[in-house]
C-alpha positions in Angstrom: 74.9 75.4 92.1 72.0 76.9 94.2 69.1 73.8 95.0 65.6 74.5 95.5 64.3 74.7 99.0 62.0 72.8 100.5 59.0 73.1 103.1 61.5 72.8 105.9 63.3 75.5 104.2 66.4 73.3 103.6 68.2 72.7 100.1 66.5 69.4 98.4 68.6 67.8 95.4 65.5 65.7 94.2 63.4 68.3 94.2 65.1 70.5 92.3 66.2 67.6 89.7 62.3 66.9 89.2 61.6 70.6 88.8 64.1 70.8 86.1 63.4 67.6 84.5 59.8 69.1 84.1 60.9 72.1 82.6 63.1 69.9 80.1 60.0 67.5 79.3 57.6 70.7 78.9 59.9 72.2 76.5 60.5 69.1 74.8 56.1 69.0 74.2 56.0 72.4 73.2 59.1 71.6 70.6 57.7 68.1 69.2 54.3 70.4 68.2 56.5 71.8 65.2 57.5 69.3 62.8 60.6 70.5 60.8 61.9 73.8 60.4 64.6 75.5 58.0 67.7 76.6 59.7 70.3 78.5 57.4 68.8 76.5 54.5 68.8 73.3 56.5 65.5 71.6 57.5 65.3 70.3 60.6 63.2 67.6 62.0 61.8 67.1 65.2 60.1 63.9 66.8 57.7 64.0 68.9 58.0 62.7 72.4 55.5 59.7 73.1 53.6 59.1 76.3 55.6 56.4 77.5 58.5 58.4 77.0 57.4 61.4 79.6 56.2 58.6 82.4 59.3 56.9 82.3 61.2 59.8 82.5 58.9 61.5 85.0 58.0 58.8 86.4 61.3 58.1 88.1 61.7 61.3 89.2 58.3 62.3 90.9 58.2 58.7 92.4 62.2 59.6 94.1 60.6 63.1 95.5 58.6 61.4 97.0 60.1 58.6 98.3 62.7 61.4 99.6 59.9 63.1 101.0 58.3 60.3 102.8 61.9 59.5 104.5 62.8 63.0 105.9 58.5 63.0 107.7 59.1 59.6 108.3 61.9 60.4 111.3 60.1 63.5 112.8 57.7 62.3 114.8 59.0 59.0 115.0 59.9 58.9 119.1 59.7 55.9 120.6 58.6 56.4 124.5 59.9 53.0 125.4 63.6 52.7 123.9 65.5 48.8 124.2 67.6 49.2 127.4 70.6 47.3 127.5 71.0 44.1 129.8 
């Protein structure tokens, strides 16, 4: 599988797990606005998602991004100009 890149142009995991849980959410929305529908002679019923439902489940995900996020920048400019010496 081919992951999303991020703004350092490198493959990101997270990202592209929140960008597809999105997408799956989104289409779930768009679903739930339909009720039932017949199939073949078979209704079908659809629930609706509920609020909590889509924070929980976003939730997660956009708080990992950017806890992933805040990692990678924390290292970058992190140099220290005084490192422990060894006695």
């Amino acid at each position: 599988m081919k992951w999303m890149l991020n703004s350092d142009g490198k493959p990101d995991f997270v990202m592209t797990l929140t960008f597809i849980a999105f997408l799956i959410v989104s289409a779930s929305i768009l679903i739930g606005l339909v009720e039932s529908f017949t199939f073949f002679g078979n209704t079908v019923a659809l629930r609706k998602l509920e609020a909590g439902e889509i924070a929980a489940y976003l939730g997660t995900l956009f708080t990992a991004y950017v806890a992933r996020r805040n990692q990678i920048g924390s290292g970058k400019n992190n140099k220290n100009p005084n490192p422990p010496t060894q006695e």
